[in-house]
C-alpha positions, 0 to 999 in steps of 0.5 A, spaced: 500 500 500 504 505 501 509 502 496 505 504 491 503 511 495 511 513 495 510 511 488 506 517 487 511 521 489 516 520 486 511 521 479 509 527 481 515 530 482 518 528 475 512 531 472 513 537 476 520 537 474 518 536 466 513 541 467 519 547 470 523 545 464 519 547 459 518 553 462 526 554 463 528 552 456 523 557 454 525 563 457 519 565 462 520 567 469 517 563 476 515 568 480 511 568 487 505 572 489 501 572 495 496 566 498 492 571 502 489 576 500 485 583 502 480 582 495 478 577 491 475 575 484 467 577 484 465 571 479 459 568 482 461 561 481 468 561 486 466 561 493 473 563 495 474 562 503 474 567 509 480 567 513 480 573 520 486 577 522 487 581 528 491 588 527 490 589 534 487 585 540 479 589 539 480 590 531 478 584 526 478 585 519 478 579 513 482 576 508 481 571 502 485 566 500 486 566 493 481 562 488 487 563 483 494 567 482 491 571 477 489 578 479 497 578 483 500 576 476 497 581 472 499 586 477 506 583 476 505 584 469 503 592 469 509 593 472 514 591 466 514 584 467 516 578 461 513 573 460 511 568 467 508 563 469 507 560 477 506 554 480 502 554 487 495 552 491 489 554 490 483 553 494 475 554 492 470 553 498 464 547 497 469 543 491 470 535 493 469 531 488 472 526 484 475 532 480 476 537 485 479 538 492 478 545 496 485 546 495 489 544 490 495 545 485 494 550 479 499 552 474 498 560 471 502 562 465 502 568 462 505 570 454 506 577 452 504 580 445 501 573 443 493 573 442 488 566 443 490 563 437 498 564 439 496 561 446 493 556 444 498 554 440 504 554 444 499 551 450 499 545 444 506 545 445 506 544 452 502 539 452 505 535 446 511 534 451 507 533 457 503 528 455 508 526 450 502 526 444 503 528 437 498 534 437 492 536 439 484 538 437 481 544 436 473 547 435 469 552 436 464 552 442 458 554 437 461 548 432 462 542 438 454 544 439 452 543 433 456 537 432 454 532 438 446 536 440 445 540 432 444 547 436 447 553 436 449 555 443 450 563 440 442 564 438 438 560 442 434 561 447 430 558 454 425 553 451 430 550 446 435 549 452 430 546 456 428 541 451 435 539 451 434 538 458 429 533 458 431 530 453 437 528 457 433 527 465 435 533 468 430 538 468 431 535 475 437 540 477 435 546 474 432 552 478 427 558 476 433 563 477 437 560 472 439 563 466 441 561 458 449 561 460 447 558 466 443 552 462 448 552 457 454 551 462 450 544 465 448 542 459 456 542 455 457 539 462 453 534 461 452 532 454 458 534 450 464 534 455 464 526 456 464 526 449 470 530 447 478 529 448 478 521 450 484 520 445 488 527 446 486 533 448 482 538 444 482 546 445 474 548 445 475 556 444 470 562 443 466 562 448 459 565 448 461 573 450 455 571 457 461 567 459 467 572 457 469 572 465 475 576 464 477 575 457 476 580 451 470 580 447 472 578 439 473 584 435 469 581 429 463 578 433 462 582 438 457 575 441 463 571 442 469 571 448 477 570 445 476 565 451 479 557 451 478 551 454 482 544 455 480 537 455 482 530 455 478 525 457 472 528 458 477 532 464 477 539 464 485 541 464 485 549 463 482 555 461 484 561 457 483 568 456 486 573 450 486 577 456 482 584 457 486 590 459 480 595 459 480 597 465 473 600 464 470 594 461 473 590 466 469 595 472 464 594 468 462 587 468 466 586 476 460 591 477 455 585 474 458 581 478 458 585 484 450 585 484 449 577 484 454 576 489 453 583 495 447 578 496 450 573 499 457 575 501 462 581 502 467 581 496 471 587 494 473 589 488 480 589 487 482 597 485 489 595 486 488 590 479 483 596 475 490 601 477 495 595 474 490 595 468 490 602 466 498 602 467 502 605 460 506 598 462 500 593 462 501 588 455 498 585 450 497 578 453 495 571 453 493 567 460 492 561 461 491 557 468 492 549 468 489 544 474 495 541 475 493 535 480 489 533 474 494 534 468 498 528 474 491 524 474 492 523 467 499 522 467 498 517 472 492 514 469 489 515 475 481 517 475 481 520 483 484 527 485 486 524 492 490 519 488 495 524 487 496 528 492 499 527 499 493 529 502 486 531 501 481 535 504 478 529 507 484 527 511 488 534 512 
């Protein structure tokens, strides 16, 4: 038993290690950002965890611990920054699973000058000596919607989604509130995700504009994100942003962010990483941010996050 546990370690470690080359040979930098911190992401699908701290014996004020190092790392960029990448824990509240442990290791690089077709290539490359594979697949989310469910997630509507729903069980799950980006997020979940990438990882990009997150709007149709996602065997390994660095839009939508979530937490927006945005030095860039106990599991051919990690939420 603890032969093949002690195993694990050592396959972790020399992933983590190939990893760390790739980076090394290509010139990017490893930095570190901060795990606490006084704000934190308004998107209302984190739950990011509340940690007190004392100022003083009377005083009591509240940090976060990060969802991701993401608003650090752009801060760094702002400032004059190359290309970097960080590898560092994680932690989202209410996330256990199979696939999911409230902390957890992710991987976030950052490409200067490159748009997302440039990052999803070199994200290509990346994997190909990950996983050792030739190449990768890619289509467009509006395309992987036609091909597995013959509808086109762009222009379509609340009766043709619940229909879909129903046709799969699971009108079940659904609530009143819930809107066309949230059905479309459980039914890509549901219907299309344990269908794509099972023989090598395949890009999905061009996410509907609803689910931009903080990613620009395509220049040339103004209904679709310059996002992207990785998967590999039915296994969500990554998201990437051709990033948005207008801070007024971004202002914007952490407002809308901000109405949903005032009902249930105290979230604030983070005017630190606005001010960064509007830097003269700010680039162009791409981002992207990998689960990397996911990219082990597959490397391990395991299917159980808590098989490659020295401890789980359970057992911490």
């Amino acid at each position: 038993m603890f032969r093949k546990y002690n195993v694990m370690f050592y396959q972790r470690s020399k992933i983590m290690k190939n990893i760390r080359d790739f980076f090394v040979k290509k010139g990017i930098v490893e930095i570190e950002t901060p795990i606490l911190t006084k704000c934190t992401v308004t998107d209302n699908h984190l739950i990011p965890l509340e940690v007190p701290y004392h100022l003083n014996d009377s005083l009591q004020s509240n940090m976060w611990l990060i969802t991701s190092p993401e608003l650090h790392m752009k801060r760094i960029l702002s400032r004059g920054m190359g290309s970097i990448y960080q590898i560092c824990h994680a932690f989202r509240d209410k996330e256990i699973g199979d696939l999911h442990n409230i902390e957890f290791t992710i991987l976030e690089w950052y490409q200067l000058f490159y748009n997302m077709f440039d990052m999803m290539e070199v994200v290509e490359v990346f994997l190909q000596k990950v996983f050792l594979i030739k190449r990768c697949d890619k289509i467009s989310y509006r395309d992987v919607f036609r091909k597995i469910l013959d509808i086109d997630p762009i222009c379509t509507n609340i009766e043709i989604l619940y229909n879909i729903l129903k046709k799969i069980n699971y009108m079940y799950v659904i609530h009143k509130k819930d809107t066309i980006s949230d059905l479309l997020n459980l039914i890509f979940l549901i219907a299309i995700q344990p269908k794509i990438g099972l023989q090598r990882p395949i890009f999905v990009y061009h996410y509907p504009v609803d689910q931009a997150m903080l990613a620009r709007v395509n220049k040339h149709d103004h209904n679709i994100a310059d996002r992207f996602e990785i998967f590999f065997q039915g296994i969500e390994l990554g998201n990437g942003f051709y990033e948005l660095i207008d801070e007024k839009e971004q202002y914007r939508r952490f407002l809308m962010d901000d109405i949903q979530i005032k009902k249930t937490s105290k979230r604030i927006i983070d005017m630190r990483f606005l001010r960064a945005l509007k830097s003269r030095y700010m680039p162009t860039c791409s981002g992207v941010a990998f689960g990397l106990d996911r990219i082990i599991m597959i490397m391990c051919n395991v299917r159980n996050i808590r098989q490659v990690m020295s401890f789980t939420f359970k057992d911490c």
